[in-house]
Biopython code that builds the backbone (N, CA, C, O; Angstrom):
import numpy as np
from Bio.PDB.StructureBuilder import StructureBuilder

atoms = [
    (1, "UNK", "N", (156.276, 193.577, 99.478)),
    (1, "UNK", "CA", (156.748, 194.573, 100.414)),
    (1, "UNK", "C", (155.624, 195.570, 100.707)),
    (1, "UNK", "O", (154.816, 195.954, 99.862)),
    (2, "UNK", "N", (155.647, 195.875, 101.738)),
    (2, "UNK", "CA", (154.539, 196.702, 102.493)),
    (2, "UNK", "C", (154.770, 198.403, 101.775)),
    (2, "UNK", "O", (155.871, 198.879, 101.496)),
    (3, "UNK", "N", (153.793, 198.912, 101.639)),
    (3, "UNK", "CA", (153.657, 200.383, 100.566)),
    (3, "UNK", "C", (154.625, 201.011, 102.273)),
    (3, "UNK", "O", (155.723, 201.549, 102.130)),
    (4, "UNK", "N", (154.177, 200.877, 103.346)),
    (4, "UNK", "CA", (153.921, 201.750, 105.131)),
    (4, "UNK", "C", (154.786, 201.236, 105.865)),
    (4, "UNK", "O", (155.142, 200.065, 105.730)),
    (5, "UNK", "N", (155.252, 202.026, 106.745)),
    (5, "UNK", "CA", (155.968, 201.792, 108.046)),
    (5, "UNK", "C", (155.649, 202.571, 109.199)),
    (5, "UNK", "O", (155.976, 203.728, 109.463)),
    (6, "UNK", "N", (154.909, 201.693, 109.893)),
    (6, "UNK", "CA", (154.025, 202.361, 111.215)),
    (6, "UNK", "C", (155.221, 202.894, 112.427)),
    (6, "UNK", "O", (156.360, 202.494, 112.669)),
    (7, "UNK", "N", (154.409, 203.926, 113.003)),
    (7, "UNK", "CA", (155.401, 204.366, 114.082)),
    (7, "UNK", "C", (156.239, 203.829, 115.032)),
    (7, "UNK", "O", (157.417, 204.070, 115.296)),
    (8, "UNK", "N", (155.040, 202.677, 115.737)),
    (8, "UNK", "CA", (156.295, 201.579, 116.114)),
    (8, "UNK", "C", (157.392, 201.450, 115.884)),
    (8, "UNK", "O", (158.267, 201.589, 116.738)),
    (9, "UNK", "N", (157.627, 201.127, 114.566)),
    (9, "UNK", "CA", (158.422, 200.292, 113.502)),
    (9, "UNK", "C", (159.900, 201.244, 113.455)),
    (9, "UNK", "O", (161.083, 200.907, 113.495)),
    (10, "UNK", "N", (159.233, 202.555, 113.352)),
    (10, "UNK", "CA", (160.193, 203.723, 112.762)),
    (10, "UNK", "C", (160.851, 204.335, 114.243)),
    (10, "UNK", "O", (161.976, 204.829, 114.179)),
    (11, "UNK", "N", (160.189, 204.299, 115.481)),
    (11, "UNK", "CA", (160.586, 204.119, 116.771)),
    (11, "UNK", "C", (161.972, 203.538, 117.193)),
    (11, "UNK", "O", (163.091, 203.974, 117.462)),
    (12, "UNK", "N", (161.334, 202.330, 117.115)),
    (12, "UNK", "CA", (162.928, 200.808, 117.390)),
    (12, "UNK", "C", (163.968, 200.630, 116.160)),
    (12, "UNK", "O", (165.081, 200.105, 116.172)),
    (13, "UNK", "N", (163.072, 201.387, 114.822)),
    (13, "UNK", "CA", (164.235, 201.479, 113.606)),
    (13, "UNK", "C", (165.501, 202.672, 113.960)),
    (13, "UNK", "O", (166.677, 202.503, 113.637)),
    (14, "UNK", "N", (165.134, 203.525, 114.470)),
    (14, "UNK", "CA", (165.927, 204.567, 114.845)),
    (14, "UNK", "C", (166.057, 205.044, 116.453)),
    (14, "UNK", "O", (166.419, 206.142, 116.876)),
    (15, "UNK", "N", (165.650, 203.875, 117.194)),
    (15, "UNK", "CA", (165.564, 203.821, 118.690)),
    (15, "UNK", "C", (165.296, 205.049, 119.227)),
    (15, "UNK", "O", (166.077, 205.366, 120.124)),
    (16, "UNK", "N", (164.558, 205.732, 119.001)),
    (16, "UNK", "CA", (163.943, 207.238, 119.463)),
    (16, "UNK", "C", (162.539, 207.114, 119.931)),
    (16, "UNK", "O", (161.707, 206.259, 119.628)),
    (17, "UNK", "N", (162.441, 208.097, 120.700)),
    (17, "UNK", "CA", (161.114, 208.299, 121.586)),
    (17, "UNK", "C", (160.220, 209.189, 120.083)),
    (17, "UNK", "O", (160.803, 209.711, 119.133)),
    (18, "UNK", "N", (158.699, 209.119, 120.300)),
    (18, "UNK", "CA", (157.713, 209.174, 119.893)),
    (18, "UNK", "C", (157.714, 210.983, 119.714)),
    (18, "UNK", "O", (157.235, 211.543, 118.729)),
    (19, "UNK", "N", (158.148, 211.474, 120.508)),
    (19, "UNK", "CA", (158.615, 213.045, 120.862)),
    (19, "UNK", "C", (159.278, 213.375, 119.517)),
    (19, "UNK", "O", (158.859, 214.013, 118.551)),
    (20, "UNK", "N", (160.611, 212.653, 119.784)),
    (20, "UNK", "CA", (162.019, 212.819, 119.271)),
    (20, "UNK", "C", (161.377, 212.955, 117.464)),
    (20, "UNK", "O", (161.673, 213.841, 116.663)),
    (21, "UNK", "N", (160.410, 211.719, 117.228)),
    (21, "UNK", "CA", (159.850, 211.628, 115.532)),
    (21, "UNK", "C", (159.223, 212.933, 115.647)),
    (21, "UNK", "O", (159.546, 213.695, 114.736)),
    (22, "UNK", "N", (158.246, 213.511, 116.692)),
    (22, "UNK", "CA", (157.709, 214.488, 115.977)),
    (22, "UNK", "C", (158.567, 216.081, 115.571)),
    (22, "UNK", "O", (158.408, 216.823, 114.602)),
    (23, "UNK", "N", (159.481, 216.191, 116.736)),
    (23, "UNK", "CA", (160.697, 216.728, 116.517)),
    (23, "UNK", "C", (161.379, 216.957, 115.233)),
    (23, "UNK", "O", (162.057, 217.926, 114.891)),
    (24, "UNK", "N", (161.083, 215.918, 114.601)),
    (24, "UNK", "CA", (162.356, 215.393, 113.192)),
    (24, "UNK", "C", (161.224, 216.203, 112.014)),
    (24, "UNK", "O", (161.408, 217.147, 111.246)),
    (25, "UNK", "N", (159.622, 215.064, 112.386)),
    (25, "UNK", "CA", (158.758, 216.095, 111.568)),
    (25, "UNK", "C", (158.888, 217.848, 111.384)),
    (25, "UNK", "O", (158.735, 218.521, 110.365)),
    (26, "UNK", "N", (159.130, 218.152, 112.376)),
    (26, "UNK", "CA", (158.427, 219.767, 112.642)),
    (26, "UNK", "C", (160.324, 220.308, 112.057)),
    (26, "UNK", "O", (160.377, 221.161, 111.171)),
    (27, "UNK", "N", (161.207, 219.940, 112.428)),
    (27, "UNK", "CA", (162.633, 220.814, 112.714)),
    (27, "UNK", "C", (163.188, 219.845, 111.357)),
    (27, "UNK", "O", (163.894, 220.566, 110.652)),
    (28, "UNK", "N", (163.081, 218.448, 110.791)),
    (28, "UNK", "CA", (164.559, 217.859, 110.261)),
    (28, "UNK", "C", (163.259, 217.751, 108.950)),
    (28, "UNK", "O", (163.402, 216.557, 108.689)),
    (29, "UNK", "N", (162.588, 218.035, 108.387)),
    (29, "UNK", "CA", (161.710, 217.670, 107.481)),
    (29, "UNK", "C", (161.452, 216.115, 106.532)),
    (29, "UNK", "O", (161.523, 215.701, 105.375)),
    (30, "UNK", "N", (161.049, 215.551, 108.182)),
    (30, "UNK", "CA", (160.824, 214.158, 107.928)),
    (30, "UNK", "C", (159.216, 214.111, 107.338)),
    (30, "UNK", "O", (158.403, 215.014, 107.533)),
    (31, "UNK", "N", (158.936, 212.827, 106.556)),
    (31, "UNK", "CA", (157.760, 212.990, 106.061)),
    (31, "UNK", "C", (156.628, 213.075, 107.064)),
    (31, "UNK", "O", (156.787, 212.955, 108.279)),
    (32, "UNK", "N", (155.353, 213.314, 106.393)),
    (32, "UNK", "CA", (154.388, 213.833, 107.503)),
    (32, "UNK", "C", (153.482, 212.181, 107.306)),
    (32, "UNK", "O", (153.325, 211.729, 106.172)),
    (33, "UNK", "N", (153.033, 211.537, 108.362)),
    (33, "UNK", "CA", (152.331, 210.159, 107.845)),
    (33, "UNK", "C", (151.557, 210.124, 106.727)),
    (33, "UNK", "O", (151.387, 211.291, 106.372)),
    (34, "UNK", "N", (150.911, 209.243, 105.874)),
    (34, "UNK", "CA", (150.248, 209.153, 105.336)),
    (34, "UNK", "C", (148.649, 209.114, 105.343)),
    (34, "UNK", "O", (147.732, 209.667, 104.735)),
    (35, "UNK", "N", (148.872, 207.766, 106.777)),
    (35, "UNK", "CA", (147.634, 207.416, 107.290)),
    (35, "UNK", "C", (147.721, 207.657, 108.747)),
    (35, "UNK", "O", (148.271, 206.779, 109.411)),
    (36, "UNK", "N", (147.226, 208.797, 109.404)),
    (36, "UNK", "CA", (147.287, 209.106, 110.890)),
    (36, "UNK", "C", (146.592, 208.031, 111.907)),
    (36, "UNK", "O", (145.782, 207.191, 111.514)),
    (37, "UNK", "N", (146.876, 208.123, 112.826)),
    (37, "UNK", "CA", (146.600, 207.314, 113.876)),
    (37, "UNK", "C", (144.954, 207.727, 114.160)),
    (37, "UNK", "O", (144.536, 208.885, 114.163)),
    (38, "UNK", "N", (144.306, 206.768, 114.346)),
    (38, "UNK", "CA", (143.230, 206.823, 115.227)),
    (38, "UNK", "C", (142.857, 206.124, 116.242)),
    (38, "UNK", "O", (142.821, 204.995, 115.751)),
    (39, "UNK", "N", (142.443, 205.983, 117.722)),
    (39, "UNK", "CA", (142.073, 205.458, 118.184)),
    (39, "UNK", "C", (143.335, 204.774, 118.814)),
    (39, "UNK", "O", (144.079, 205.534, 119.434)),
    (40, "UNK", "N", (143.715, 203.339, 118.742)),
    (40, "UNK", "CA", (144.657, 202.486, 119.046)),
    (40, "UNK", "C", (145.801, 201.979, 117.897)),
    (40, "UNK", "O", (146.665, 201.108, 117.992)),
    (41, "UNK", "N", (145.488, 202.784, 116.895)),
    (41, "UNK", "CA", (146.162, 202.597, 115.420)),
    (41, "UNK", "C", (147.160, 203.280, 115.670)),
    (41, "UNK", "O", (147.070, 204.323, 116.317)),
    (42, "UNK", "N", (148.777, 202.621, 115.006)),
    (42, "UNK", "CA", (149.228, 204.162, 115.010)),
    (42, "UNK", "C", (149.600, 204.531, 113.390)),
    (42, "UNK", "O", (149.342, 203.802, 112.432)),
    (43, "UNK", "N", (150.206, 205.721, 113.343)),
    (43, "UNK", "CA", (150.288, 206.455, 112.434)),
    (43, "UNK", "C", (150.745, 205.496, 111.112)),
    (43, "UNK", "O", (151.076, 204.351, 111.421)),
    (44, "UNK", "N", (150.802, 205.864, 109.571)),
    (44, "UNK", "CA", (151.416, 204.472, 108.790)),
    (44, "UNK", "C", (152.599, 205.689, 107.768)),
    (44, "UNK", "O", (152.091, 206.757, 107.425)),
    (45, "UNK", "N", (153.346, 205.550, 107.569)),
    (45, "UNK", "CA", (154.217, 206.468, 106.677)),
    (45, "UNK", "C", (154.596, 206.020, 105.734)),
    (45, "UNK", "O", (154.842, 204.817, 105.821)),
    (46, "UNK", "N", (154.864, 206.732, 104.272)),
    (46, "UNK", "CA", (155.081, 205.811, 103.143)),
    (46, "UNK", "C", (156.588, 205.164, 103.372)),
    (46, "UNK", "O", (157.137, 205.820, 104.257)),
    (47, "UNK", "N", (157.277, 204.319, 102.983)),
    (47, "UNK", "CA", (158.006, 203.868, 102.328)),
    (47, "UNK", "C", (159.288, 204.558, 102.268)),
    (47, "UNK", "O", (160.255, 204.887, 102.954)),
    (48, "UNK", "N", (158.643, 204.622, 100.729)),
    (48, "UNK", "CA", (159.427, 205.424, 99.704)),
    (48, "UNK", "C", (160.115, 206.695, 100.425)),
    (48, "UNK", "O", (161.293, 206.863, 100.742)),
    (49, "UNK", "N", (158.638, 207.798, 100.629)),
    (49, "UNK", "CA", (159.359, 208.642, 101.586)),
    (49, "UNK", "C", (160.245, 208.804, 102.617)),
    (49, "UNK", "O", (161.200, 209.581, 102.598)),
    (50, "UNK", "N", (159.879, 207.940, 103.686)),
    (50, "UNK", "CA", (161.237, 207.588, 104.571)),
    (50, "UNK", "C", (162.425, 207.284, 103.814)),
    (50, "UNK", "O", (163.313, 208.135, 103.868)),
    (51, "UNK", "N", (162.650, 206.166, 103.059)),
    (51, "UNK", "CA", (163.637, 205.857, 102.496)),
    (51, "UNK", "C", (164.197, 206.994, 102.433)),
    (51, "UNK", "O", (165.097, 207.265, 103.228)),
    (52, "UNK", "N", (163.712, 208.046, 101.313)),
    (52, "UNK", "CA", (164.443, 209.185, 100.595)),
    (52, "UNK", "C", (164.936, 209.890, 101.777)),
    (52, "UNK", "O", (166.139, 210.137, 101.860)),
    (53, "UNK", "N", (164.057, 210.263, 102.772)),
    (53, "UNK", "CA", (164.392, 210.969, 103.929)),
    (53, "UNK", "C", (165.787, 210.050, 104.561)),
    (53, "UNK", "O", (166.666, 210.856, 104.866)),
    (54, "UNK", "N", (166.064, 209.113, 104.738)),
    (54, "UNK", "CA", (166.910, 208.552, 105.165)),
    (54, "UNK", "C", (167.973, 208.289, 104.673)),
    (54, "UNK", "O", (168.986, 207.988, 105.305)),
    (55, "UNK", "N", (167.847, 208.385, 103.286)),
    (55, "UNK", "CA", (169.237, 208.419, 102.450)),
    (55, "UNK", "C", (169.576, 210.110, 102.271)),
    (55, "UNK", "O", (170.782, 210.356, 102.258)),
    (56, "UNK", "N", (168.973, 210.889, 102.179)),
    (56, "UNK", "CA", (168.840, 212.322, 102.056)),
    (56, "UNK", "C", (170.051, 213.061, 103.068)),
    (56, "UNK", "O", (170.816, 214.007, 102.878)),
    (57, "UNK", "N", (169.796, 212.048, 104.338)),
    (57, "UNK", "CA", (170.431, 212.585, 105.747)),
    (57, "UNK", "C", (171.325, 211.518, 106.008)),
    (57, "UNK", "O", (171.668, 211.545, 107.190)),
    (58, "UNK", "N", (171.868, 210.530, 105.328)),
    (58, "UNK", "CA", (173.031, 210.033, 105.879)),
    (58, "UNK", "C", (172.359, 208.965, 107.039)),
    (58, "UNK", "O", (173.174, 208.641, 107.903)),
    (59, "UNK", "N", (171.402, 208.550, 107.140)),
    (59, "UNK", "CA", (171.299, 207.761, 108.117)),
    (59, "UNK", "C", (171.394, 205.899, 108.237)),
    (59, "UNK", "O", (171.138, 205.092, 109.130)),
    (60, "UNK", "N", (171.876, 205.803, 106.891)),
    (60, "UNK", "CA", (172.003, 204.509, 106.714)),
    (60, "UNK", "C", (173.035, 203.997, 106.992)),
    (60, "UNK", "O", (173.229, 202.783, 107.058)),
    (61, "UNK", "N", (173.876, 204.918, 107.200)),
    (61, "UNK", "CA", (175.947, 204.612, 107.438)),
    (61, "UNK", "C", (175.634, 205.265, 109.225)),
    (61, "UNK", "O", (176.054, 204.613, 110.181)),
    (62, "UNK", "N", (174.939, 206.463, 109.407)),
    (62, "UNK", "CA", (174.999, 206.722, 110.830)),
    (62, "UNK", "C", (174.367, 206.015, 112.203)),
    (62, "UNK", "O", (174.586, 205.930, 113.412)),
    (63, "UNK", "N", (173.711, 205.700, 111.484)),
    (63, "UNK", "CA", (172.765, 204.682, 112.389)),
    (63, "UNK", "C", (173.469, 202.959, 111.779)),
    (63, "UNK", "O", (173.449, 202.023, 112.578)),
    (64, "UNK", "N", (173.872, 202.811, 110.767)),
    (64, "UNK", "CA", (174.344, 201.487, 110.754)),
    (64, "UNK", "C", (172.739, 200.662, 110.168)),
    (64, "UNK", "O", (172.857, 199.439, 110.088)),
    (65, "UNK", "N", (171.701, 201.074, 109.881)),
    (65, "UNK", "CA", (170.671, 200.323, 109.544)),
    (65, "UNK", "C", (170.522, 199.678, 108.024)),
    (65, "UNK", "O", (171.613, 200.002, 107.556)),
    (66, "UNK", "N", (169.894, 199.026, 107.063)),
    (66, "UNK", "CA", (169.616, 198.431, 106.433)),
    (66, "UNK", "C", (168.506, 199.451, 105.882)),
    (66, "UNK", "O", (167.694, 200.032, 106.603)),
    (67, "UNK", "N", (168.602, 199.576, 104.480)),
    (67, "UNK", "CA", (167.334, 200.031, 103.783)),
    (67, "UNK", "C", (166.237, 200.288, 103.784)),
    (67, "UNK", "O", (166.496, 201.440, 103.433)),
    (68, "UNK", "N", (165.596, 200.293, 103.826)),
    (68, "UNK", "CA", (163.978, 200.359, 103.319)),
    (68, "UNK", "C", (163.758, 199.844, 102.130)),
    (68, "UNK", "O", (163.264, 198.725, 101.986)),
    (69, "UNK", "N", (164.094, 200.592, 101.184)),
    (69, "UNK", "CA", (164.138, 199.796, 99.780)),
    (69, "UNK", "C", (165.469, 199.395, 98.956)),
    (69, "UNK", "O", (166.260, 200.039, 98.266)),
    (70, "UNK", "N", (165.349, 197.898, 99.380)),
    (70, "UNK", "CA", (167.314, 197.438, 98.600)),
    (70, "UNK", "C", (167.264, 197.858, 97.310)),
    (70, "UNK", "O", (168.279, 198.303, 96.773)),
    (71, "UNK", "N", (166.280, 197.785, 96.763)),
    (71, "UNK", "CA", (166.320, 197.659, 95.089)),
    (71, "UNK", "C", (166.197, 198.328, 94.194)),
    (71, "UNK", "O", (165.543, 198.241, 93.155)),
    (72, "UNK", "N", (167.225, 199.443, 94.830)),
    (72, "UNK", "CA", (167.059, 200.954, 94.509)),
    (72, "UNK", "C", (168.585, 200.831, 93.496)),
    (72, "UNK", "O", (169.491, 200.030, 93.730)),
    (73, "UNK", "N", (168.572, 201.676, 92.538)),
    (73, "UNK", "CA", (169.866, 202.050, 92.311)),
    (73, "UNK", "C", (170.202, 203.361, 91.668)),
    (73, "UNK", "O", (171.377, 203.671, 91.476)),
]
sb = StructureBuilder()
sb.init_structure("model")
sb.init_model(0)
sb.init_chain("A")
sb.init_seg("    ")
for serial, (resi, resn, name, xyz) in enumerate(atoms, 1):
    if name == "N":
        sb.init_residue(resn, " ", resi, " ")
    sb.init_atom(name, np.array(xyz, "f"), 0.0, 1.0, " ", f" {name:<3s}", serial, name[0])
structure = sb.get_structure()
């Protein structure tokens, strides 16, 4: 399993505009990336962190999505 979940990823995971994530950063205290974008790269975010952020806020029952990490207990 991948340590990162690039912006893309976290985009179409939570079908939100690129805005809307930085929004969540600055106002809902979503994690800040790990590895920033350069160039044509985009940003890489841990894991773990999202996860927590996402179980933290209820978004696994609100959004209806699947984990990040199943193998949690």
């Amino acid at each position: 399993m991948s340590k990162y979940i690039s912006t893309p990823d976290l985009l179409e995971r939570y079908d939100i505009s690129k805005g809307t994530l930085i929004n969540w950063r600055s106002r809902k205290d979503f994690p800040e990336p790990l590895i920033k974008a350069h160039g044509r790269t985009s940003s890489r975010y841990g894991i773990k962190a999202v996860d927590d952020w996402e179980r933290k806020n209820g978004l696994l029952d609100s959004l209806d999505i699947q984990p990040l990490i199943s193998n949690r207990s």
